[in-house]
C-alpha positions in Angstrom: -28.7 19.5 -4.9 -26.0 21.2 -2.8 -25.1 19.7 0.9 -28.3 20.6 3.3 -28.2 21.3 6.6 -26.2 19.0 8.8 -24.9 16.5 6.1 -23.1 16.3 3.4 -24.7 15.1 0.0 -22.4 12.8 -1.7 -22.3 9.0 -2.8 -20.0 6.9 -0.5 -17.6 6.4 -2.7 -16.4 9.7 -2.3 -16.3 9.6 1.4 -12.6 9.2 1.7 -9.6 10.4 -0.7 -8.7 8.1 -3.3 -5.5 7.0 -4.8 -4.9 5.5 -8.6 -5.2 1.8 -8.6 -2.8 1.7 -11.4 -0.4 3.4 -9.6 -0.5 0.9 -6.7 -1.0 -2.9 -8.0 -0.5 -5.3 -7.2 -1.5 -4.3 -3.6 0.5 -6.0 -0.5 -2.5 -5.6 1.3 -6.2 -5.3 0.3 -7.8 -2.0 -0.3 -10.5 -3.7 2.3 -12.1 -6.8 3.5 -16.0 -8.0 3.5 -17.0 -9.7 5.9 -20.1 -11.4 5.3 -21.6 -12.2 8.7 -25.4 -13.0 7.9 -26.1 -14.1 3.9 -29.6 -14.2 5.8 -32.0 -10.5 5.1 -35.4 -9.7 6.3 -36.2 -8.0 2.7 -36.4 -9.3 -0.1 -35.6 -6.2 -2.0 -37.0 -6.6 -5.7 -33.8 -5.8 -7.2 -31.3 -8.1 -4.9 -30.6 -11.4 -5.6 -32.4 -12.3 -2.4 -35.9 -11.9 -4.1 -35.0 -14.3 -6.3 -35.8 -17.2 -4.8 -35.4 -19.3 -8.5 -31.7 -18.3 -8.5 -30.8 -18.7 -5.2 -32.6 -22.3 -5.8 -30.7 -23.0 -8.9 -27.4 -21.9 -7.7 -27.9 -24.1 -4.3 -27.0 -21.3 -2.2 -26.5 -22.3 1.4 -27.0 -19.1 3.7 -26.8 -18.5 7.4 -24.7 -16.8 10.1 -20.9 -17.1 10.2 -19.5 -18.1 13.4 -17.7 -16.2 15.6 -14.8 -18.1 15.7 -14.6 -17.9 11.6 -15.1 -14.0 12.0 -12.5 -14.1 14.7 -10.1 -16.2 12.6 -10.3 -13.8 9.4 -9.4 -11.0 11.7 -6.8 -12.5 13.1 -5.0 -13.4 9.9 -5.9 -9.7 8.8 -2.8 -9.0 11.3 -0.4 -10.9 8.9 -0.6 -8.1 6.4 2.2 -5.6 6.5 0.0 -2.2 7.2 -3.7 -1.6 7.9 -6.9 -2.5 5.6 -8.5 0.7 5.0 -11.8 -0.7 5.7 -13.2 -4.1 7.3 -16.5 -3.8 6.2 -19.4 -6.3 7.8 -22.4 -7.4 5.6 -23.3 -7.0 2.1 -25.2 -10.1 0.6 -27.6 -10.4 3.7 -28.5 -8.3 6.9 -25.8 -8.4 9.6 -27.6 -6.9 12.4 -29.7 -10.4 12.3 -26.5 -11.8 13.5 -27.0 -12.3 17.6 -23.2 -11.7 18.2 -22.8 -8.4 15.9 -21.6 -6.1 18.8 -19.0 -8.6 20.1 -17.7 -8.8 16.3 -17.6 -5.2 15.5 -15.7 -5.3 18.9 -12.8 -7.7 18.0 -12.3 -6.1 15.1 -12.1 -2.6 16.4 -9.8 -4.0 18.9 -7.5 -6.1 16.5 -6.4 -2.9 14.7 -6.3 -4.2 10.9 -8.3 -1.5 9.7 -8.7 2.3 9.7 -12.3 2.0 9.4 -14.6 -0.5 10.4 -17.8 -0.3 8.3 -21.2 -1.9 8.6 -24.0 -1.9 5.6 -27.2 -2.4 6.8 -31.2 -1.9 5.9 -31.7 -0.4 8.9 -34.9 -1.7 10.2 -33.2 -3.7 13.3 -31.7 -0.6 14.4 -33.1 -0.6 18.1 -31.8 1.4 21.1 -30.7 -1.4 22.1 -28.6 -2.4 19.1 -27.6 1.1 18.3 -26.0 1.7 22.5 -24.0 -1.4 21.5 -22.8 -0.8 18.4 -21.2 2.2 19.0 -19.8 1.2 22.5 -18.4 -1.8 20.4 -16.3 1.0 18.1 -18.2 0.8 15.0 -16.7 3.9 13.0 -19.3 4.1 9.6 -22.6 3.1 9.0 -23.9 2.7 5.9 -28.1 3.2 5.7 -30.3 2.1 2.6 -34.0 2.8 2.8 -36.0 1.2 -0.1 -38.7 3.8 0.6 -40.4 6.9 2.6 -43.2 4.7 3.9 -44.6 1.4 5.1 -46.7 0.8 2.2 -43.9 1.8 -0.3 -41.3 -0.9 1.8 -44.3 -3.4 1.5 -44.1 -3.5 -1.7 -40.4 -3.1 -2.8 -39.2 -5.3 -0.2 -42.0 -7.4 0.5 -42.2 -6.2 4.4 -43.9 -3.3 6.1 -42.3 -1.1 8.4 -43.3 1.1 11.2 -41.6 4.5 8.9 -41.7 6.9 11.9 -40.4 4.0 14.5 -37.8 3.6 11.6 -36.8 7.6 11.6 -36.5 7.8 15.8 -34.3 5.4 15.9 -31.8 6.6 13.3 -32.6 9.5 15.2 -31.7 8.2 18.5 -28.4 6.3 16.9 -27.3 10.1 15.1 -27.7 11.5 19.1 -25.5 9.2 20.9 -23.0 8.1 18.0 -20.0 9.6 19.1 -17.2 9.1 16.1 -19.5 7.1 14.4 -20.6 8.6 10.7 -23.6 7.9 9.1 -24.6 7.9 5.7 -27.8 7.7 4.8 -29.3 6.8 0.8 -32.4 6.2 -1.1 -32.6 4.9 -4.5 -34.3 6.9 -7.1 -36.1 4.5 -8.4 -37.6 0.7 -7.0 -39.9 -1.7 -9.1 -42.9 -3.9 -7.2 -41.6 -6.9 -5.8 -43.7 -9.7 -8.3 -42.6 -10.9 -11.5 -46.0 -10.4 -12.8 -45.8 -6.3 -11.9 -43.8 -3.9 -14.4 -44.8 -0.9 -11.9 -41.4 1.1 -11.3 -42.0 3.6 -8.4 -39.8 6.9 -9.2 -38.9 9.4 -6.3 -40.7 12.1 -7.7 -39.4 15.9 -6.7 -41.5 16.1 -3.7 -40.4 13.1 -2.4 -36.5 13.9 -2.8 -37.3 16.6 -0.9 -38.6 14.9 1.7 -35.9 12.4 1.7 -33.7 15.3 2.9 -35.4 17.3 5.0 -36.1 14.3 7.3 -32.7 12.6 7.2 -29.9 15.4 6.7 -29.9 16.3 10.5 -29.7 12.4 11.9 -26.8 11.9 9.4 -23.1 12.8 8.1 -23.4 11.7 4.3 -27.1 11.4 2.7 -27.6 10.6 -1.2 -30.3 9.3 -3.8 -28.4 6.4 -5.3 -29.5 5.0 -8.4 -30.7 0.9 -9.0 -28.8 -0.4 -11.5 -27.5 -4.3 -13.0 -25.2 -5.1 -10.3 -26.3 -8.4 -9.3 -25.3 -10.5 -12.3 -27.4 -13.5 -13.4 -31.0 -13.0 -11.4 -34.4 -11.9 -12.4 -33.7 -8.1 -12.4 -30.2 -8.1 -14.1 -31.5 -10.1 -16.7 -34.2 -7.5 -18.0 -32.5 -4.4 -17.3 -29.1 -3.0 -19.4 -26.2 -0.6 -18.5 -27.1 2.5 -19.0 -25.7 6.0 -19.1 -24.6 6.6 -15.7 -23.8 4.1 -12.6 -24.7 4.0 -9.0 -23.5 7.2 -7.8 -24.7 9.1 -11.3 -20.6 8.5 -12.6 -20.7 8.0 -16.3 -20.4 5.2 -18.6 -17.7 5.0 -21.3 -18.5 1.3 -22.1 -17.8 -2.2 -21.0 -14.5 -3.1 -19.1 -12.6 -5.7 -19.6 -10.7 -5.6 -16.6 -12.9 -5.9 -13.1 -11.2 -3.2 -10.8 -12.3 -5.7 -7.6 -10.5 -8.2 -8.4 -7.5 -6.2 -7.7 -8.8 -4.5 -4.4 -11.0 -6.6 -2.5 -11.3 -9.4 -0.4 -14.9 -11.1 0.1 -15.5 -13.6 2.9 -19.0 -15.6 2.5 -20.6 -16.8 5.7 -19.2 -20.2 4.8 -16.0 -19.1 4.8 -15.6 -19.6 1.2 -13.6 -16.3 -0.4 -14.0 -14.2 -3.4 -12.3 -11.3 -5.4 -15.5 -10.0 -5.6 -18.6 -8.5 -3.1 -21.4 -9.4 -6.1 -20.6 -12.9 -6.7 -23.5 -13.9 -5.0 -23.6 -17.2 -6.3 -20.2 -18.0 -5.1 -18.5 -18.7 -8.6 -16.0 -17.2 -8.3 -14.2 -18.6 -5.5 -10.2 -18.3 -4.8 -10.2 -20.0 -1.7 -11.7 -20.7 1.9 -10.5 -19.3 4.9 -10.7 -22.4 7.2 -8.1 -23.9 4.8 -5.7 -21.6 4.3 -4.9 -17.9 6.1 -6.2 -14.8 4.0 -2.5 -13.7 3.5 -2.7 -17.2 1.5 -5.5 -16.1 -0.7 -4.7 -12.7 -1.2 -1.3 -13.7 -2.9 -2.4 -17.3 -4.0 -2.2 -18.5 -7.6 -6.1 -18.7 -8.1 -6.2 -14.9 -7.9 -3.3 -14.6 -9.9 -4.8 -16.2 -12.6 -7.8 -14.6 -12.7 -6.3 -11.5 -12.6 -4.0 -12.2 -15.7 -7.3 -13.5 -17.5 -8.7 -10.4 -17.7 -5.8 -8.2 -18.1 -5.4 -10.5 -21.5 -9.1 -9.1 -22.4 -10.8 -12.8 -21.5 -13.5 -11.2 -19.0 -16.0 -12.3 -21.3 -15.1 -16.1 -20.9 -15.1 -16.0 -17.5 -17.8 -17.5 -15.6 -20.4 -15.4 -14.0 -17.4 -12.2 -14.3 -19.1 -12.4 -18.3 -22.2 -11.5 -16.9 -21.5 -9.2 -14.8 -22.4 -4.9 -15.2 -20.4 -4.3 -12.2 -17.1 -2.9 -13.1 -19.2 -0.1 -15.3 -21.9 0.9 -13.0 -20.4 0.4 -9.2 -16.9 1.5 -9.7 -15.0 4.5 -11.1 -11.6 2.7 -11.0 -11.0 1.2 -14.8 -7.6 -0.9 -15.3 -8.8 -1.0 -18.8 -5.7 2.0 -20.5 -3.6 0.2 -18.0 -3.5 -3.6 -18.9 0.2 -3.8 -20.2 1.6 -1.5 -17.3 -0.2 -4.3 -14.8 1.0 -6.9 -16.5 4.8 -5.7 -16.1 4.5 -4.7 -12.5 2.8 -7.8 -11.4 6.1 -9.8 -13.1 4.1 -11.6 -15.8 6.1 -13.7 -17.8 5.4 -15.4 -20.8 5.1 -18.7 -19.9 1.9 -17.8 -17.5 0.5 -15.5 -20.5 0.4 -18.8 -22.4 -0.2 -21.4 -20.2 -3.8 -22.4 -19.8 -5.8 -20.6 -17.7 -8.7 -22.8 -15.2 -11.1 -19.7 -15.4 -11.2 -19.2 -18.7 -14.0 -21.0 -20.8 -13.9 -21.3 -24.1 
């Protein structure tokens, strides 16, 4: 489908201009941080990790609200970085606009100037007046919208909570009439399954319903798309019964499985526990290369746990790597692929030969 009346149709990921990654490691400054502010969510969508209350169990996941002083403290460091993050971007495991200081946050870091863009992902469904006056007074500059339906019997039973679907529409409506510089982008997935393990039904947008999707949304929005549900969230209920397949995400396709993790050498990921990954799907916080009330995020960024976990799979050892072997990520929610350019990294990230040898703590045999 072509762009509709008062938005453009296109996947995020091709909301800005993008460089080559291989042209630019190793990065001085992150591509973007994540700020996790809530790990807490409302839904529990059935292909997150936060339906799966098993995992979560087994994995001893500790989730809540990050304090303001941590949030304030990550920002702060952000300053130590020679130029601007192109995006801070707040939640991603859980819902930040549960989070009762979210305004004041998005303020500070609008404020603080470490980013061109600051960024908030969201379900949606907190979206009051209210909330929406103060987050755009507090500068927000990109709001990212998922629906997991077109009505409060569909969300009942893909995210195990109905909502009020026309209370839901006026108030993206109302946000779209008083945003100012804000953009929104607004996306659907094509397809959701019922939230119970004992349920194989799969609900499919059908043609009608696409249609629909647009013609309510593409004048309260900037971006809109129908995104696809794919493996993204390694090691839970869903991921487990569901391969790679064809196309990713935004419908990019799929030449096969990547050694090298293109996060890993972009991204920053702050947990609400202040614990900090290479990575915004490591839900289960295995992958951790630091904590950012013990050291500053300039630290992390350039620290030796990154390092080596960077050399591990530019040596093709992805597969031996905790939770990263797992993982569908790098092929279906990324276009970037390091994979042609493992030798070039190597040499412009100084890799010597006694580190190419020398045993590597993430790498299990």
């Amino acid at each position: 489908m072509n762009d509709v009346p008062g938005a453009i149709v296109r996947p995020r990921i091709h909301s800005a201009e993008k460089s080559r990654l291989e042209d630019l490691i190793p990065l001085v400054t992150p591509f973007s941080a994540h700020i996790d502010v809530s790990s807490v969510c409302n839904f529990k969508c059935s292909f997150c990790f936060q339906a799966d209350t098993e995992g979560m169990k087994e994995a001893n996941l500790k989730r809540g609200f990050m304090p303001i002083e941590m949030f304030r403290k990550i920002v702060d460091d952000l300053t130590e970085f020679e130029q601007p993050l192109k995006k801070v971007k707040i939640g991603n495991h859980g819902e930040p606009t549960l989070h009762p200081e979210l305004p004041s946050m998005i303020g500070y870091v609008r404020t603080a100037g470490v980013a061109e863009i600051v960024e908030m992902f969201t379900n949606g469904s907190k979206l009051d007046q209210e909330l929406c006056r103060n987050i755009v007074e507090a500068g927000l500059q990109r709001i990212n919208i998922s629906l997991e339906g077109l009505s409060g019997d569909r969300y009942l039973a893909v995210a195990g909570v109905r909502v009020n679907f026309e209370e839901f529409i006026e108030n993206i409506r109302y946000l779209h009439s008083i945003k100012k510089d804000l953009q929104i982008y607004v996306k659907i997935a094509d397809q959701t399954h019922r939230l119970s393990k004992d349920s194989q039904e799969i609900f499919i947008l059908n043609k009608s319903e696409r249609q629909h999707f647009y013609d309510v949304f593409s004048s309260i929005c900037d971006e809109i798309y129908i995104e696809k549900v794919v493996p993204q969230w390694a090691e839970t209920q869903y991921d487990k019964q569901n391969t790679v397949a064809e196309t990713g995400m935004y419908g990019q396709a799929i030449r096969g499985y990547k050694e090298v993790c293109p996060f890993i050498f972009m991204y920053l990921h702050f947990n609400c526990d202040g614990t900090t990954s290479p990575c915004t799907l490591d839900w289960p916080r295995k992958v951790v290369i630091g904590n950012v009330m013990e050291q500053s995020v300039k630290e992390i960024w350039t620290g030796l746990l990154l390092r080596q976990l960077q050399i591990a799979q530019l040596k093709g050892q992805r597969n031996k790597i905790d939770f990263c072997r797992s993982c569908s990520a790098p092929m279906v929610c990324v276009e970037e692929d390091l994979d042609p350019h493992k030798e070039h990294a190597l040499r412009v990230m100084k890799v010597d030969e006694k580190e190419l040898t020398a045993s590597n703590p993430w790498v299990k045999d």
